[in-house]
Biopython code that builds the backbone (N, CA, C, O; Angstrom):
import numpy as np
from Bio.PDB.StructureBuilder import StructureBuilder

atoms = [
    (1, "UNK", "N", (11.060, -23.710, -27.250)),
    (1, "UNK", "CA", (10.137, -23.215, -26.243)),
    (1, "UNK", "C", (10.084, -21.684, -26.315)),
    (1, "UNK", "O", (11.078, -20.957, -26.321)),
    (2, "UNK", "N", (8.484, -21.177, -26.381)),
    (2, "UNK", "CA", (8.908, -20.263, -26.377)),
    (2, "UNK", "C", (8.574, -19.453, -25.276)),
    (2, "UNK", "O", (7.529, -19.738, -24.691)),
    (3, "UNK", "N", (9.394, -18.284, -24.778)),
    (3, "UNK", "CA", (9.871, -16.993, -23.248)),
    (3, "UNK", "C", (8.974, -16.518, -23.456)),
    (3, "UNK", "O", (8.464, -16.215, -24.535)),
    (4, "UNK", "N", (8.381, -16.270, -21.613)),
    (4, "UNK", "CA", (7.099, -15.470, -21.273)),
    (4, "UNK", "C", (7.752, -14.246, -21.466)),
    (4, "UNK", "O", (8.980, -14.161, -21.444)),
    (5, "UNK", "N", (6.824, -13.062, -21.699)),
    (5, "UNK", "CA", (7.243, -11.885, -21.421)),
    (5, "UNK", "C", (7.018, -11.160, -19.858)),
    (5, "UNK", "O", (5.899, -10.952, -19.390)),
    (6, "UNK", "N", (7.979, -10.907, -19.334)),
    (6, "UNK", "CA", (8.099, -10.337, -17.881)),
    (6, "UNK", "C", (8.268, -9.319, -17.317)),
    (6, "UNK", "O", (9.309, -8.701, -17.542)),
    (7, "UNK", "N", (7.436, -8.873, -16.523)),
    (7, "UNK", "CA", (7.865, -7.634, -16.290)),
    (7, "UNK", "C", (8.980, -7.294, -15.017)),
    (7, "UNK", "O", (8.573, -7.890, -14.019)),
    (8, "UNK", "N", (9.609, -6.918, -14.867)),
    (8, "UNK", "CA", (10.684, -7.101, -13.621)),
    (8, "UNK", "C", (10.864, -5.867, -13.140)),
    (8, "UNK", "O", (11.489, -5.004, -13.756)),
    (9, "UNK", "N", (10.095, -5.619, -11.506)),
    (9, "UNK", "CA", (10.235, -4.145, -11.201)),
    (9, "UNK", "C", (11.251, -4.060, -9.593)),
    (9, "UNK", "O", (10.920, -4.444, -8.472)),
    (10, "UNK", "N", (12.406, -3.480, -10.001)),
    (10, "UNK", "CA", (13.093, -3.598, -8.660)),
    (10, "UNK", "C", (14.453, -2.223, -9.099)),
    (10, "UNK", "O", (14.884, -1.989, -10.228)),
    (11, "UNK", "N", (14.745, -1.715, -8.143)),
    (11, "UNK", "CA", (15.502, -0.263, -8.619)),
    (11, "UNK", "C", (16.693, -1.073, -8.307)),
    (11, "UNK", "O", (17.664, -0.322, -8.410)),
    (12, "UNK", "N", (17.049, -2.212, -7.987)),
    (12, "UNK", "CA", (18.776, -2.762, -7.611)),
    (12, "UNK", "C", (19.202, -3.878, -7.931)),
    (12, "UNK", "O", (20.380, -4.122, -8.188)),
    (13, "UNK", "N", (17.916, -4.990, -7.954)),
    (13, "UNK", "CA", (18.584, -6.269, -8.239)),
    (13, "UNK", "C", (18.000, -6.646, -9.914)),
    (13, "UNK", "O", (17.088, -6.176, -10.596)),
    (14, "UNK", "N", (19.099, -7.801, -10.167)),
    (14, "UNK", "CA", (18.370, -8.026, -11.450)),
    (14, "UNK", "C", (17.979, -9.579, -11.395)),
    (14, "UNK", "O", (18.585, -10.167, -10.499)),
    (15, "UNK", "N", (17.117, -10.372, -12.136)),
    (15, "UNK", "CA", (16.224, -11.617, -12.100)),
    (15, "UNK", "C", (17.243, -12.464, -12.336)),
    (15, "UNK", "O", (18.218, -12.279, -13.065)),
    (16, "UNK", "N", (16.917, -13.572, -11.565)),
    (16, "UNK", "CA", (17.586, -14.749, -10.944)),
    (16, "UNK", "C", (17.017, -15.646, -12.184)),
    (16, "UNK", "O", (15.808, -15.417, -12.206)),
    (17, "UNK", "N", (17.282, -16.391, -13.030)),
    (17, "UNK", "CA", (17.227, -16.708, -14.070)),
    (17, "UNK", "C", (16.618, -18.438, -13.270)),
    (17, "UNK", "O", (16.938, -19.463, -13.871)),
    (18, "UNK", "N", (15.978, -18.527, -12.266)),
    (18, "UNK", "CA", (15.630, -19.627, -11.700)),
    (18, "UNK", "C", (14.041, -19.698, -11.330)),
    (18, "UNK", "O", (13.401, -18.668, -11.120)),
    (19, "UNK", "N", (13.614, -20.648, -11.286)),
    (19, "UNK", "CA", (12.273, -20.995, -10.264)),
    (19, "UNK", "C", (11.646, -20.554, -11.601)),
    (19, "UNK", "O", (12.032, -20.821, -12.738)),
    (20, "UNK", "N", (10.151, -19.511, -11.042)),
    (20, "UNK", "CA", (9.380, -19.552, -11.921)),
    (20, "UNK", "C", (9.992, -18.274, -13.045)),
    (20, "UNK", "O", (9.282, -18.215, -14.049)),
    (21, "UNK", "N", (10.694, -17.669, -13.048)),
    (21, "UNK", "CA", (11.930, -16.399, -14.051)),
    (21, "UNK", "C", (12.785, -17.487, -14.867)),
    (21, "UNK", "O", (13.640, -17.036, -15.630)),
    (22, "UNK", "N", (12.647, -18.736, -14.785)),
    (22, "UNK", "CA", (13.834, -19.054, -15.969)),
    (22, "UNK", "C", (13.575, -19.206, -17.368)),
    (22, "UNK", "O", (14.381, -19.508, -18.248)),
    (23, "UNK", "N", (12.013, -18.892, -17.494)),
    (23, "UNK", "CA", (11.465, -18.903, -19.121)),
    (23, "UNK", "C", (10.997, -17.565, -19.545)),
    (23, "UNK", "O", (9.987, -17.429, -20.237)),
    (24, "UNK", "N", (11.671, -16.646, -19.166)),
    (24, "UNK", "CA", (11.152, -15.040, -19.050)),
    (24, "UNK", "C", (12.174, -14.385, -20.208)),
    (24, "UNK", "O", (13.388, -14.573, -20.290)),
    (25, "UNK", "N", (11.399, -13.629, -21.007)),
    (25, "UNK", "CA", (12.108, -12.577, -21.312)),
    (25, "UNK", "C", (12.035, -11.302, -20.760)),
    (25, "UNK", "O", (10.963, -10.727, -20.948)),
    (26, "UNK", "N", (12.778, -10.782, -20.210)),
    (26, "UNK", "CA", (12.137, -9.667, -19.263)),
    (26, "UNK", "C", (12.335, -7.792, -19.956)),
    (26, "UNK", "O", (12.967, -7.481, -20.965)),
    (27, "UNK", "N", (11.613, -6.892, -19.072)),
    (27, "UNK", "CA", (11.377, -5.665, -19.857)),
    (27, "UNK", "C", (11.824, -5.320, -18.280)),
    (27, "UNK", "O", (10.986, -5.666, -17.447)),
    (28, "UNK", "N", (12.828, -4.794, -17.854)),
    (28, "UNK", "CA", (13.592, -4.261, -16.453)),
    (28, "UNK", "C", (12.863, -2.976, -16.263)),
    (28, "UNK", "O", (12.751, -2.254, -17.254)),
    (29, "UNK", "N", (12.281, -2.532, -14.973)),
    (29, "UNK", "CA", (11.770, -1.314, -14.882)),
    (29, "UNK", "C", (12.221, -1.075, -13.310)),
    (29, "UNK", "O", (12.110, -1.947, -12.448)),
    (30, "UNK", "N", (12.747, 0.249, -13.078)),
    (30, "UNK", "CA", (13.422, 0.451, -12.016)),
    (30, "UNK", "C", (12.543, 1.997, -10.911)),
    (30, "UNK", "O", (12.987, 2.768, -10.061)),
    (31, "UNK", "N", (11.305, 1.822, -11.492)),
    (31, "UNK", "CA", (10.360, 3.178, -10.799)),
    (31, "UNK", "C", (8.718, 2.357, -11.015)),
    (31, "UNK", "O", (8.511, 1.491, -11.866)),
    (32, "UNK", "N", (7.985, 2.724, -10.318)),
    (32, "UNK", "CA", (6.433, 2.404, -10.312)),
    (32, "UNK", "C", (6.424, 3.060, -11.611)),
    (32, "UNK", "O", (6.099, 2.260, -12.488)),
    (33, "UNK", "N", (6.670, 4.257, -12.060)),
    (33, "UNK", "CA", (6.285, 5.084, -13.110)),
    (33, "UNK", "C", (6.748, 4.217, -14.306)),
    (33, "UNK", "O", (5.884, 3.891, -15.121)),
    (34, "UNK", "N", (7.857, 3.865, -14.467)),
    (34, "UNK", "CA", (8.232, 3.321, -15.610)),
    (34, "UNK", "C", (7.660, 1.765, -15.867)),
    (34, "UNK", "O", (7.668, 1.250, -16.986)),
    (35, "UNK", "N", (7.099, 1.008, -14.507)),
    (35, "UNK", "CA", (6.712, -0.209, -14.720)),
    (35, "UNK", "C", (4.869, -0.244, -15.236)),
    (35, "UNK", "O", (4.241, -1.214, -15.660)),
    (36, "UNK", "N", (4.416, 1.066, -15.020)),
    (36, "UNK", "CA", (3.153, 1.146, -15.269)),
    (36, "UNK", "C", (3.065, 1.671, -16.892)),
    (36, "UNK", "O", (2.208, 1.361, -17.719)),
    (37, "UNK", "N", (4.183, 2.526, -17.056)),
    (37, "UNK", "CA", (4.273, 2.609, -18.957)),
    (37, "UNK", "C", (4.439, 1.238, -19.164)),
    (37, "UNK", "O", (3.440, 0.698, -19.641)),
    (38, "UNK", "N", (5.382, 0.519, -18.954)),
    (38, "UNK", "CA", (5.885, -0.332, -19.834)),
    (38, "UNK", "C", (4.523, -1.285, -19.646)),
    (38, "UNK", "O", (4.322, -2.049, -20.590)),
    (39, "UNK", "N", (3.619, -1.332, -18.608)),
    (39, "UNK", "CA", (2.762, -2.878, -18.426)),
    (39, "UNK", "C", (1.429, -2.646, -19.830)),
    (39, "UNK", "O", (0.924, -3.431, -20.632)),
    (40, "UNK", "N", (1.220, -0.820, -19.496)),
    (40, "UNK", "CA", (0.776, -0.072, -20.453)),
    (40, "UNK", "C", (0.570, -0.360, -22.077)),
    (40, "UNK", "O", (-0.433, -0.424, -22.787)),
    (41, "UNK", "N", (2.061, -0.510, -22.342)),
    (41, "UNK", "CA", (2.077, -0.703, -23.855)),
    (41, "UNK", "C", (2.977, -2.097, -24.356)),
    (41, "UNK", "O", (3.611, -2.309, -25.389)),
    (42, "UNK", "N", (2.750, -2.860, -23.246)),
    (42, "UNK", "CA", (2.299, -4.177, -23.803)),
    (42, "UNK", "C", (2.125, -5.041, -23.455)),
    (42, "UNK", "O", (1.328, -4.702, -22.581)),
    (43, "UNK", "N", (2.219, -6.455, -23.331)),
    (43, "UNK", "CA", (1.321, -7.410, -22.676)),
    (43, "UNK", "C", (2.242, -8.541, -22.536)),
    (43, "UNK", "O", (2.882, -9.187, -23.366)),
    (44, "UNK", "N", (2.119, -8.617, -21.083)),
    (44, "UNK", "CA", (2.823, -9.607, -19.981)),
    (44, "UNK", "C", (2.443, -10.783, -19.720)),
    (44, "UNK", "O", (1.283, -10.869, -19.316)),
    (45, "UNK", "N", (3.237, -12.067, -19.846)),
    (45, "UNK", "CA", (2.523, -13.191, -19.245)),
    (45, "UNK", "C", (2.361, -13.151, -17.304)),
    (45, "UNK", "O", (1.360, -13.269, -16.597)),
    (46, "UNK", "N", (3.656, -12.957, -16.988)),
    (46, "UNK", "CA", (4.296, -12.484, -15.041)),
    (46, "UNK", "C", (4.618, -10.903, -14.714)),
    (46, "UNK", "O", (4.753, -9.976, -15.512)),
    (47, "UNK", "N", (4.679, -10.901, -13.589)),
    (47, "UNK", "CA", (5.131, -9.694, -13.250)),
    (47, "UNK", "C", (5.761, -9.843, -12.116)),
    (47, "UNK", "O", (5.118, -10.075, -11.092)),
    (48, "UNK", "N", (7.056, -9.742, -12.103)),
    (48, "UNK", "CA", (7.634, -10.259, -10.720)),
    (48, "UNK", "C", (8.348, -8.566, -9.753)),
    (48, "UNK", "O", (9.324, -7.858, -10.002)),
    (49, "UNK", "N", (7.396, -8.500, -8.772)),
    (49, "UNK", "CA", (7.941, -7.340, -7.963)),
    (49, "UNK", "C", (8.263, -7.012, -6.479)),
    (49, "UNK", "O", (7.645, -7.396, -5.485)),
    (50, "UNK", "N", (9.447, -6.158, -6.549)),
    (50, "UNK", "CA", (9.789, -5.679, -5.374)),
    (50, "UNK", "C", (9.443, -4.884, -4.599)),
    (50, "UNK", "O", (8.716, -4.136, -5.253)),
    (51, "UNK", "N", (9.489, -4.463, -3.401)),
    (51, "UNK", "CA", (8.819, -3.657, -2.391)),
    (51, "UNK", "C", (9.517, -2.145, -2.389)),
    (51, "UNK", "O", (9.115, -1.114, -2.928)),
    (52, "UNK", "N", (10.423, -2.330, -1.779)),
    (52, "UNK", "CA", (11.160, -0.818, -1.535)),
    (52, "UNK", "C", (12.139, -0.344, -2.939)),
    (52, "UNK", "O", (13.096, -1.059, -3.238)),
    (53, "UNK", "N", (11.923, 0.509, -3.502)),
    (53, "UNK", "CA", (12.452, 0.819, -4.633)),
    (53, "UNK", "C", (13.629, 2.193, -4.314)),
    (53, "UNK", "O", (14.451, 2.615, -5.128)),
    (54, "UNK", "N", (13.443, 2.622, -3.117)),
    (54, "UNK", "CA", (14.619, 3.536, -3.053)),
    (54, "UNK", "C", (14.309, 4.986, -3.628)),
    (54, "UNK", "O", (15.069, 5.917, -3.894)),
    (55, "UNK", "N", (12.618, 4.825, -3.747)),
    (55, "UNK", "CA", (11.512, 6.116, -3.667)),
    (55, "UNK", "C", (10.660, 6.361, -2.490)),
    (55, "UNK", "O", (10.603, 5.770, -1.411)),
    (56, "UNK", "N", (9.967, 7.441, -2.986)),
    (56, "UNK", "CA", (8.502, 7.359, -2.115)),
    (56, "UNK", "C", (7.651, 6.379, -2.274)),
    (56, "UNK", "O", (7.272, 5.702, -1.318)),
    (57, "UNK", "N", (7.110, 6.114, -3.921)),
    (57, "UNK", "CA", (6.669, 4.960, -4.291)),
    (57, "UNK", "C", (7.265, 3.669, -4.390)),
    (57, "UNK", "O", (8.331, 3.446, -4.965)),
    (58, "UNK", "N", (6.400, 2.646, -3.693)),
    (58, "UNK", "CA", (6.724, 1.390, -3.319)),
    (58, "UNK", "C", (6.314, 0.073, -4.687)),
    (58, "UNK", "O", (5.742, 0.306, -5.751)),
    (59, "UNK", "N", (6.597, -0.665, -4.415)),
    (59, "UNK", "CA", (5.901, -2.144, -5.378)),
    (59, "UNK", "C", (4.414, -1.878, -5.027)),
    (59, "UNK", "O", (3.670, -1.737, -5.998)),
    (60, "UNK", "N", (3.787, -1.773, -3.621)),
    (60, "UNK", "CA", (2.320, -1.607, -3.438)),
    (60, "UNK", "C", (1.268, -0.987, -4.247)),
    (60, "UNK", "O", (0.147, -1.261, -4.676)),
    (61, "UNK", "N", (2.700, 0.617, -4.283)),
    (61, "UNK", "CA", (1.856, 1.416, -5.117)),
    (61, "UNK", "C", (1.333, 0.873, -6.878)),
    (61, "UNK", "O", (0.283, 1.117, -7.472)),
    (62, "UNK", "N", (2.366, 0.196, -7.258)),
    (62, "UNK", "CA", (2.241, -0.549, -8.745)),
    (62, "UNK", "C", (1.312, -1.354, -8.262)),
    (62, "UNK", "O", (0.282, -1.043, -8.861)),
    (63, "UNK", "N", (0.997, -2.546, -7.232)),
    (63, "UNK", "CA", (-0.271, -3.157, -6.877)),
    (63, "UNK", "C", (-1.503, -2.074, -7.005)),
    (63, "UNK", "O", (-2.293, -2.124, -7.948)),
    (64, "UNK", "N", (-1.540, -1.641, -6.545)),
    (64, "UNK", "CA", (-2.590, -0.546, -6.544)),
    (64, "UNK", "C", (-3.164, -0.098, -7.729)),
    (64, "UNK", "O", (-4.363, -0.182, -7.995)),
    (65, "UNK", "N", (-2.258, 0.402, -8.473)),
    (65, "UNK", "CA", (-2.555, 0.304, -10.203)),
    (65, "UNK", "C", (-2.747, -0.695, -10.884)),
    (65, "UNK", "O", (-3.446, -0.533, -11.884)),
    (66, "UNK", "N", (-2.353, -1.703, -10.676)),
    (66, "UNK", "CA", (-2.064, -3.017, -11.516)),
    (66, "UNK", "C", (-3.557, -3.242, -11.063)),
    (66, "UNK", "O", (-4.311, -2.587, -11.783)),
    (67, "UNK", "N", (-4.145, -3.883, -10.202)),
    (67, "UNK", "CA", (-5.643, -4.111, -9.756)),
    (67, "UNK", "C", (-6.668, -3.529, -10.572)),
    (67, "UNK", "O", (-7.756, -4.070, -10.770)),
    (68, "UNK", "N", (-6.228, -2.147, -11.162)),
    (68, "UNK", "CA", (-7.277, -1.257, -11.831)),
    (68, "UNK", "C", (-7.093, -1.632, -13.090)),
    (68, "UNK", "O", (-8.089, -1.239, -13.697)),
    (69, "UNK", "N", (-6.190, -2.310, -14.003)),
    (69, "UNK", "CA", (-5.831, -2.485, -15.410)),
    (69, "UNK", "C", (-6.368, -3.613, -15.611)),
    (69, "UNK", "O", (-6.076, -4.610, -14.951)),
    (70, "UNK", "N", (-7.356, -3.591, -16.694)),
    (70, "UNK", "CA", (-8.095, -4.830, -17.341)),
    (70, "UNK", "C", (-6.983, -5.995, -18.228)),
    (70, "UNK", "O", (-7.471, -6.936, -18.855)),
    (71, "UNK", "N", (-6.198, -5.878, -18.197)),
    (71, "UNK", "CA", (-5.266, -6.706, -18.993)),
    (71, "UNK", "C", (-4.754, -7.649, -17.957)),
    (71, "UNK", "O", (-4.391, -8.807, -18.165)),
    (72, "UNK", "N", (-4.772, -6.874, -16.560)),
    (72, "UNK", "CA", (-4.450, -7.716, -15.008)),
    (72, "UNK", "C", (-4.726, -9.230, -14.654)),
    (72, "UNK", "O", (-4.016, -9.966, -13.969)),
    (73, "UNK", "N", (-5.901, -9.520, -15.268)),
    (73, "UNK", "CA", (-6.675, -10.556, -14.919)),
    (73, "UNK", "C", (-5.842, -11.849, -15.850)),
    (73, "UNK", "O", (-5.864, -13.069, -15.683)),
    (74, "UNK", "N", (-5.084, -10.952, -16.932)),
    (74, "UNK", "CA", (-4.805, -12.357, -18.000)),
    (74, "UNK", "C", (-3.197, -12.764, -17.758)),
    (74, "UNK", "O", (-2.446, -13.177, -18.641)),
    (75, "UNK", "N", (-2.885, -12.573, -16.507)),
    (75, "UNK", "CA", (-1.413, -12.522, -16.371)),
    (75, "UNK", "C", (-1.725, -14.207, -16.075)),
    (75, "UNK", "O", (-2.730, -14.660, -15.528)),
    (76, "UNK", "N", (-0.710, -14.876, -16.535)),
    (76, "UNK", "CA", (-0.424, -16.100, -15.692)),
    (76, "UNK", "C", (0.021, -15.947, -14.313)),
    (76, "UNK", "O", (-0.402, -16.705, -13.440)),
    (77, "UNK", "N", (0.788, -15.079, -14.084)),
    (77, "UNK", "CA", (1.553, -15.344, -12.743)),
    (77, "UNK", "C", (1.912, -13.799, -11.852)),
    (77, "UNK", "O", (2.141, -12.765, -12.480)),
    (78, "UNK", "N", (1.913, -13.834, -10.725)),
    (78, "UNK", "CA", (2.586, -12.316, -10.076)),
    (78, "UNK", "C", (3.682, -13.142, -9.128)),
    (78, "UNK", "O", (3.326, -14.139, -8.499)),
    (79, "UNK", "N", (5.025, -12.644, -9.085)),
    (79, "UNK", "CA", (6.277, -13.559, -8.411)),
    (79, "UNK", "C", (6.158, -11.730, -7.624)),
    (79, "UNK", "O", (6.061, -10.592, -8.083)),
    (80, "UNK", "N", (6.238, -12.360, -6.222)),
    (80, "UNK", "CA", (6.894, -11.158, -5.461)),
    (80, "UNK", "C", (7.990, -11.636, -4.416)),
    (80, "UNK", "O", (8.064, -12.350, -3.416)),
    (81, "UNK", "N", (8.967, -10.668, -5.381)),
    (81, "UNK", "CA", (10.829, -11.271, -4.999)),
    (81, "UNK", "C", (10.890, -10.292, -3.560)),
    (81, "UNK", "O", (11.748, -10.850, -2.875)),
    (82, "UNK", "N", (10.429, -9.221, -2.876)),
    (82, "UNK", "CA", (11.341, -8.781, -1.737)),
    (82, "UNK", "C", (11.307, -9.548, -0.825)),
    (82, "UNK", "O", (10.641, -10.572, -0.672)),
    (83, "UNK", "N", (12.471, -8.765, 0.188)),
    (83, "UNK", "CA", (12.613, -9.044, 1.392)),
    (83, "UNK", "C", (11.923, -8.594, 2.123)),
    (83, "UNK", "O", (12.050, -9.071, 3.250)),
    (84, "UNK", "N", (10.621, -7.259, 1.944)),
    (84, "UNK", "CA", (10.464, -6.238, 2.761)),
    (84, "UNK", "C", (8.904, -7.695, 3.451)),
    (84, "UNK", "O", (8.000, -8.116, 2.729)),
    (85, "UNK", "N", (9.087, -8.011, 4.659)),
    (85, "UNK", "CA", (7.935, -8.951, 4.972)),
    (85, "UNK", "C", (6.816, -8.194, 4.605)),
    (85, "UNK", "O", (6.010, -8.539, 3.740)),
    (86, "UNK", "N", (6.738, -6.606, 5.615)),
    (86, "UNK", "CA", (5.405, -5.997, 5.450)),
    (86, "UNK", "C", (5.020, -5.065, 4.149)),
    (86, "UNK", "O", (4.088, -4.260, 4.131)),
    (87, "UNK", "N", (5.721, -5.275, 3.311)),
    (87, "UNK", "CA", (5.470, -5.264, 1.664)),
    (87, "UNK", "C", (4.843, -6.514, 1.114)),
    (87, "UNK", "O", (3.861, -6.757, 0.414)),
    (88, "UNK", "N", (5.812, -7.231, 1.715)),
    (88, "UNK", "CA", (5.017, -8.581, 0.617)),
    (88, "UNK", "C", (3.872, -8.536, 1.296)),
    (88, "UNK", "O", (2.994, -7.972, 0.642)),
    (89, "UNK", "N", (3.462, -8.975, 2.551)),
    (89, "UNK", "CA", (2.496, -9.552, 2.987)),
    (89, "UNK", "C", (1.235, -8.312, 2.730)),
    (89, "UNK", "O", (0.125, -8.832, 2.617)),
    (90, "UNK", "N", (1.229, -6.836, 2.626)),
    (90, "UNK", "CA", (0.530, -6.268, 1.835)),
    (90, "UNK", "C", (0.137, -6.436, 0.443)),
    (90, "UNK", "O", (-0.964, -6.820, 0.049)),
    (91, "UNK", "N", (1.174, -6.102, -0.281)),
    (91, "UNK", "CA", (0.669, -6.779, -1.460)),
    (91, "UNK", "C", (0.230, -8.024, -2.283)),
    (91, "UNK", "O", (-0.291, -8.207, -3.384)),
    (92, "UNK", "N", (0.824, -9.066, -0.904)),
    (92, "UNK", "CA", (-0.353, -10.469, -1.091)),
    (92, "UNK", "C", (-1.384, -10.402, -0.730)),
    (92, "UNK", "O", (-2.185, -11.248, -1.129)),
    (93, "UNK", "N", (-1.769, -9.480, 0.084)),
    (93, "UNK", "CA", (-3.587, -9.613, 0.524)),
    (93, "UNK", "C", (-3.870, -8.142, -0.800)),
    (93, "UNK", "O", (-4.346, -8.575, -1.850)),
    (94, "UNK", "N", (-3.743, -7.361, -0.793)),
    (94, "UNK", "CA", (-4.547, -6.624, -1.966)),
    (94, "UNK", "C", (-4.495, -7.795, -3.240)),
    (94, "UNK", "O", (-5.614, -8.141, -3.619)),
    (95, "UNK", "N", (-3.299, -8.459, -3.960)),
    (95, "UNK", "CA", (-3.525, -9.327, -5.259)),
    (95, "UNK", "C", (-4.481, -10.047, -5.156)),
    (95, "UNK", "O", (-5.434, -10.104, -5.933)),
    (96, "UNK", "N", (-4.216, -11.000, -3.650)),
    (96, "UNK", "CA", (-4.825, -12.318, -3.558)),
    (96, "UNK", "C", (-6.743, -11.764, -3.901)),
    (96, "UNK", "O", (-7.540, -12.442, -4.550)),
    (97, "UNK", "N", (-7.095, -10.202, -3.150)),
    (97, "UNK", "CA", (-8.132, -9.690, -2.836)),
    (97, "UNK", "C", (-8.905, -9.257, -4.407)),
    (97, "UNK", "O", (-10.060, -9.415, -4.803)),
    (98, "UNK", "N", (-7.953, -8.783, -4.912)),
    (98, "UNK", "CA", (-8.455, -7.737, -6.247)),
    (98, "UNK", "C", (-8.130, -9.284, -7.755)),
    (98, "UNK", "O", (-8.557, -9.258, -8.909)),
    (99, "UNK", "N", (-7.600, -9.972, -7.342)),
    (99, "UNK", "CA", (-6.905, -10.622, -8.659)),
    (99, "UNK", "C", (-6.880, -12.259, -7.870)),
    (99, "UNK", "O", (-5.963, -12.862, -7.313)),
    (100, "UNK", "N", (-8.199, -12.590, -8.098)),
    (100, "UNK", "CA", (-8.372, -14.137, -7.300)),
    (100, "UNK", "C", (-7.978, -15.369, -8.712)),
    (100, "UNK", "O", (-7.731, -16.574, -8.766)),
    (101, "UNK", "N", (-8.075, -14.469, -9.504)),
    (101, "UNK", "CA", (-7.703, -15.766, -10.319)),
    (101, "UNK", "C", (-6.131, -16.091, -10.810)),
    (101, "UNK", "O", (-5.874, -17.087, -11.486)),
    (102, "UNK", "N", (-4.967, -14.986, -10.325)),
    (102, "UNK", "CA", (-3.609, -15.055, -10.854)),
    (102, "UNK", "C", (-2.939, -15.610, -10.097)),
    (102, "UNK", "O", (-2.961, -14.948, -9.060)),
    (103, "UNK", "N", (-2.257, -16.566, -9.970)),
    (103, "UNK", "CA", (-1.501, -17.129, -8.936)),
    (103, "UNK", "C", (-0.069, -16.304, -8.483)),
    (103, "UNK", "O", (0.888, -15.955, -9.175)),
    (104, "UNK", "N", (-0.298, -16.172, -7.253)),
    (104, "UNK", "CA", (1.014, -15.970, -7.217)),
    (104, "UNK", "C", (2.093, -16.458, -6.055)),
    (104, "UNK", "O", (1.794, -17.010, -4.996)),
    (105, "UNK", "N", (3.116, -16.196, -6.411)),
    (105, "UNK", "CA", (4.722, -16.905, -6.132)),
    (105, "UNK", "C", (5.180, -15.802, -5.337)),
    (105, "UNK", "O", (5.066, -14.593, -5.539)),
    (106, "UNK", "N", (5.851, -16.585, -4.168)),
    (106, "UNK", "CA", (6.658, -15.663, -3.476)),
    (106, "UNK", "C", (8.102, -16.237, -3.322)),
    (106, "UNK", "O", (8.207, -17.283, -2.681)),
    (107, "UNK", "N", (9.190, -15.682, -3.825)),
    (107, "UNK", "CA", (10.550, -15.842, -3.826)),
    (107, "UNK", "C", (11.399, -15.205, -3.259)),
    (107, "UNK", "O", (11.099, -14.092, -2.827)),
    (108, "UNK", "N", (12.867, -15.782, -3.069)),
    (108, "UNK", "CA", (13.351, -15.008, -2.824)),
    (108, "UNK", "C", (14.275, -14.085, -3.175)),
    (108, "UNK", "O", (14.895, -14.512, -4.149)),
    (109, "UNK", "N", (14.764, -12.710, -2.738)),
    (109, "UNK", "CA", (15.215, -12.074, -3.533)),
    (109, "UNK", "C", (16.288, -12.209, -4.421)),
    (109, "UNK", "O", (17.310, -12.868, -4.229)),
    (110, "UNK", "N", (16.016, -11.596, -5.328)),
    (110, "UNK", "CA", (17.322, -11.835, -6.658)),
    (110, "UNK", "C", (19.091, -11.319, -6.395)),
    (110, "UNK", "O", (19.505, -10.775, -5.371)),
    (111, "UNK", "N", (19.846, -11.640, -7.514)),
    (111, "UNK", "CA", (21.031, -10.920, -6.961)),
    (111, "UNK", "C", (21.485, -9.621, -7.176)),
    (111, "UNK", "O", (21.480, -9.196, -8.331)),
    (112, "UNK", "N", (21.901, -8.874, -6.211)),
    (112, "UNK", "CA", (22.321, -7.670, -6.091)),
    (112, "UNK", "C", (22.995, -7.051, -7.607)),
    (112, "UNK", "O", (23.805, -7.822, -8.121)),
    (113, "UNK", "N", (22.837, -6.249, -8.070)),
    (113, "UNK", "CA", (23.763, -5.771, -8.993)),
    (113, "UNK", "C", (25.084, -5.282, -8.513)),
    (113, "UNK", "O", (25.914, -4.857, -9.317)),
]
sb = StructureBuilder()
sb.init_structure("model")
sb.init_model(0)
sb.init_chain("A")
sb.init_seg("    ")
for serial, (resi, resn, name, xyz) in enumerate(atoms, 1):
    if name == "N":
        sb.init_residue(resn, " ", resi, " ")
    sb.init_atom(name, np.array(xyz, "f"), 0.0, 1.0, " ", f" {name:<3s}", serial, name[0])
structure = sb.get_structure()
């Protein structure tokens, strides 16, 4: 079988090797900045993200960008792992709004490093 490629954006925890992450190979990105290079230069089946990163910039803000990238539309899946309610539930109405055709998963968070 062969591993989706994943993108995994969270500054603390790392992916729970369960649910819809257990066929992932993942590319770990721990800043909006570094998850928007990496989505950049190359191509993702999921993107599973967190809310509060322990910046100014949030997971939202990567929603925000991610919406504008034409490669967006061909994701199979968006998994959003936080805890933060009024993170997720923002960035489920911008995806659900900008990206009607990607399904996405809401989980729960991964384990702590």
């Amino acid at each position: 079988m062969t591993k989706q490629r994943c993108l995994y954006l969270d500054d603390l925890r790392l992916p729970q090797y369960d649910s819809s992450l257990k066929n992932c190979k993942f590319a770990l990105a721990k800043t909006v900045s570094q998850a928007q290079q990496f989505f950049s230069e190359n191509t993702y089946d999921l993107v599973s993200l967190d809310y509060d990163l322990g910046t100014p910039q949030t997971g939202y803000d990567f929603c925000l960008w991610l919406v504008h990238q034409p490669q967006a539309v061909d994701l199979k899946q968006i998994v959003l792992h936080t805890d933060s309610h009024y993170g997720r539930a923002n960035m489920l109405s911008l995806l659900t709004w900008k990206l009607p055709s990607v399904p996405i998963v809401i989980e729960p968070h991964s384990i702590q490093m």
